[in-house]
N, C-alpha and C positions, 0 to 999 in steps of 0.2 A: 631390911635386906635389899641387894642390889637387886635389878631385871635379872643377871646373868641367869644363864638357863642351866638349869640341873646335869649334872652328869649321866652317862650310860648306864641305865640300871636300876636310877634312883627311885625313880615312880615306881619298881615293883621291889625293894629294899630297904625296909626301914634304916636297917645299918649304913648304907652309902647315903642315903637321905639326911639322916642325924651326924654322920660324919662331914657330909660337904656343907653344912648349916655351922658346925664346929669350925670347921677349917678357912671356908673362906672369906673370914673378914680377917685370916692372919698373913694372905698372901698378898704380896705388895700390889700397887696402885703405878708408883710411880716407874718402876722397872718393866717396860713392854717385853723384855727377852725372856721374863720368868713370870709374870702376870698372869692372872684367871684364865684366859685365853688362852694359853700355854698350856695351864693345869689340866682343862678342857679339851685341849687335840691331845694330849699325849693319855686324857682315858679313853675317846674314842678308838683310837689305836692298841689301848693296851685291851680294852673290851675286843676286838676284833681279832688280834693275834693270840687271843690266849688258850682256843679250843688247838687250833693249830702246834702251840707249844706241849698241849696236857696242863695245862695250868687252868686255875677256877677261874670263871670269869670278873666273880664278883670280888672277890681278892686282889684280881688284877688291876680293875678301877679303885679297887681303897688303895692298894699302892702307888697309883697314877697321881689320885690326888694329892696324900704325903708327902709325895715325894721333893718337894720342893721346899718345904717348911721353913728350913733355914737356910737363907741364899746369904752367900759370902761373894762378894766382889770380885770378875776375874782379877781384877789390879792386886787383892791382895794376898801373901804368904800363905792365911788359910784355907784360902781356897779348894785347898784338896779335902778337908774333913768335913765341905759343906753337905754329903749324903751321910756321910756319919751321924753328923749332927743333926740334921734332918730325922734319922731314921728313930734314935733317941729323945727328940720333940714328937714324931708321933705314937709313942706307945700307947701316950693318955690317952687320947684323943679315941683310938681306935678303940682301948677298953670301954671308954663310956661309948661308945657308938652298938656296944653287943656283940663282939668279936672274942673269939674264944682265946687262951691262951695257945696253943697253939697256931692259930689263924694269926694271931695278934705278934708269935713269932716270925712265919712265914714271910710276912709283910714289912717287917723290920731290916730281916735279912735282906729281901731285895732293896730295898730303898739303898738300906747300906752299899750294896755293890755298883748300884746303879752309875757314879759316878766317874766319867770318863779321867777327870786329869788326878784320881786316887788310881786310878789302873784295875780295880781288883776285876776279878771272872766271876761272874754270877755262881751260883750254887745249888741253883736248884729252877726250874722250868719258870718260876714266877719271875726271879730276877731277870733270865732271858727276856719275860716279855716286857715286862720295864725299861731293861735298858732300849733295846729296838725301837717301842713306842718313843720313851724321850729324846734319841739320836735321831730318827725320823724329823722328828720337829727341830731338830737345827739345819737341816739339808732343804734345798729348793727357793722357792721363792718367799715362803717364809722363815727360812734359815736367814735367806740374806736380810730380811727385814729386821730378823732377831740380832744379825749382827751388825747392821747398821747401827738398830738402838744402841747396843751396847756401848759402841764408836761414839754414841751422842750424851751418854753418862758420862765414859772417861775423859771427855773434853769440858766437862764443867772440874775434874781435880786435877788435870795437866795436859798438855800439849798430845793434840792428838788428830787426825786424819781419817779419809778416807782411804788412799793409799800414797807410797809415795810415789811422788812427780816422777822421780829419776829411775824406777826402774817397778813400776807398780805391780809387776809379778814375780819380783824377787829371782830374776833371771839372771842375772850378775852375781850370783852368789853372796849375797852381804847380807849382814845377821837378820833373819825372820824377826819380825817385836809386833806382835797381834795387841798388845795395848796402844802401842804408836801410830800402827798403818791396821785399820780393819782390813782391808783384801788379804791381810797374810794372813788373817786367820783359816782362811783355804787351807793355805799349806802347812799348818802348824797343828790342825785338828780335820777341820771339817772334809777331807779328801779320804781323812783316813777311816771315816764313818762304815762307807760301804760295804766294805770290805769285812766286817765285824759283825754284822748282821746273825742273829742267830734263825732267824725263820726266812723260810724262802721268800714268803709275801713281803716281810721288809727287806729283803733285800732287793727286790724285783722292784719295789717302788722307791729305795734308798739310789739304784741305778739309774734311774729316772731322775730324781730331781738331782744327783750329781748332775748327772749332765747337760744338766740344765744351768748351774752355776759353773761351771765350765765353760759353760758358750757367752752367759754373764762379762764371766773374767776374761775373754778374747776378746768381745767389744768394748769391757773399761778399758783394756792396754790398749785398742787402736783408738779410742778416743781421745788419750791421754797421752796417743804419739803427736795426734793434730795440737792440742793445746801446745804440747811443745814447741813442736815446727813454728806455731803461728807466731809463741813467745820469742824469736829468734829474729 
C-alpha cells in the first residue's frame, strides 16, 4: 500500500476502511486532475457538508471515494457516461465492503448524477452532497492546477495551450475550445460552478475561490497583453 492517508471516517468504519483498501489502487497515478488527492478533498468535503444536506455522512464518503472509478478523457465523445460508468464499477466494490443493498443503491444513484457535462439533477440529498463536494474541487487554486494538468495530458495527443495569445479571455467572441486553450475552460464550465451549489457552505466557499480565479484570469490577460506589445 501507498503512504496516502485514509479517508474521513475510516479509522472508525470498517466499511469505508475496506472500501478505500479495494478502491484505491484502481485510481489513476498518472492523471493529477482525478488522482487520490482528488478522491481525498472531495470526501473531506463531502464528510463536511453532508449533516448540512440530511445526508449520512458515512455514505457520503463511500460515494466520494467511487466516484471517480472510471475517468474517461475530457478530449473524448464519452466523456459524458464517465459517472455512469463510474457508478456501475462501484456496486462490487461497495457490496463486499458491508454496505446494504439499499445503502449500496443510494450511493450509486449519486455517483451516477454527480456528473457535470451528463447534466443530470441529483435526486436525493446524497447526490446534492457529491456533486458540491466534487465541483468545489475544480474551482480555486486547486481548480486551476486541476486544469492546468489536464492542459498537460492533452498536449501529449494534440496541439494544445495554455490560452490563446490573441485573445486569452475569449473577448472577441471566437469559438470557446477548452481542449485547445485551458483558460477557456473558465468560460465553458468552471464559472458556471457557483452558481449550482446546493448547500449554503459550498456555495459560500465555491464564491470564494471563484473569485479568486477571476482575479487569476485578469492578470493572465494583462500579462499576455505585455508579451504581446513586447512581440511587436
Amino acid at each position: 500500500m501507498s503512504s496516502f492517508p485514509s479517508p474521513p471516517l475510516a479509522s472508525s468504519s470498517p466499511r469505508l476502511d475496506a472500501l478505500w483498501r479495494a478502491v484505491q489502487p484502481l485510481l489513476p497515478t498518472a492523471d493529477l486532475a482525478h488522482d487520490r488527492d482528488h478522491v481525498l478533498r472531495v470526501t473531506a468535503w463531502a464528510r463536511r457538508l453532508a449533516p448540512e444536506a440530511g445526508a449520512d455522512p458515512e455514505l457520503a464518503v463511500a460515494a466520494a471515494l467511487v466516484h471517480d472509478l472510471v475517468n474517461i478523457p475530457k478530449d473524448s465523445p464519452d466523456r459524458p457516461l464517465g459517472s455512469e460508468a463510474s457508478a456501475a464499477a462501484s456496486r462490487g466494490h461497495l457490496e463486499a465492503a458491508g454496505f446494504t443493498p439499499a445503502e449500496v443503491a443510494q450511493v450509486v444513484e449519486a455517483v451516477r448524477t454527480c456528473s457535470w457535462s451528463r447534466g443530470h439533477a441529483p435526486t436525493g440529498p446524497l447526490g446534492r452532497v457529491l456533486q458540491d463536494a466534487d465541483r468545489l474541487d475544480a474551482l480555486g487554486a486547486v481548480g486551476l492546477a486541476r486544469n492546468l494538468a489536464c492542459a498537460q495530458s492533452f498536449a501529449a495527443r494534440s496541439p494544445s495551450r495554455f490560452y490563446d495569445p490573441a485573445d486569452p479571455l475569449g473577448s472577441s467572441g471566437r469559438p470557446l475550445d477548452d481542449v485547445r486553450n485551458a483558460a477557456d475552460h473558465f468560460f465553458v464550465k468552471l464559472q458556471h460552478l457557483a452558481r449550482g451549489m446546493h448547500t449554503a457552505t459550498a456555495r459560500a466557499e465555491a464564491a470564494r475561490r471563484q473569485a479568486f480565479m477571476e482575479a487569476f484570469l485578469g492578470r493572465l490577460a494583462a500579462e499576455a497583453e505585455v508579451a504581446a506589445d513586447l512581440a511587436d
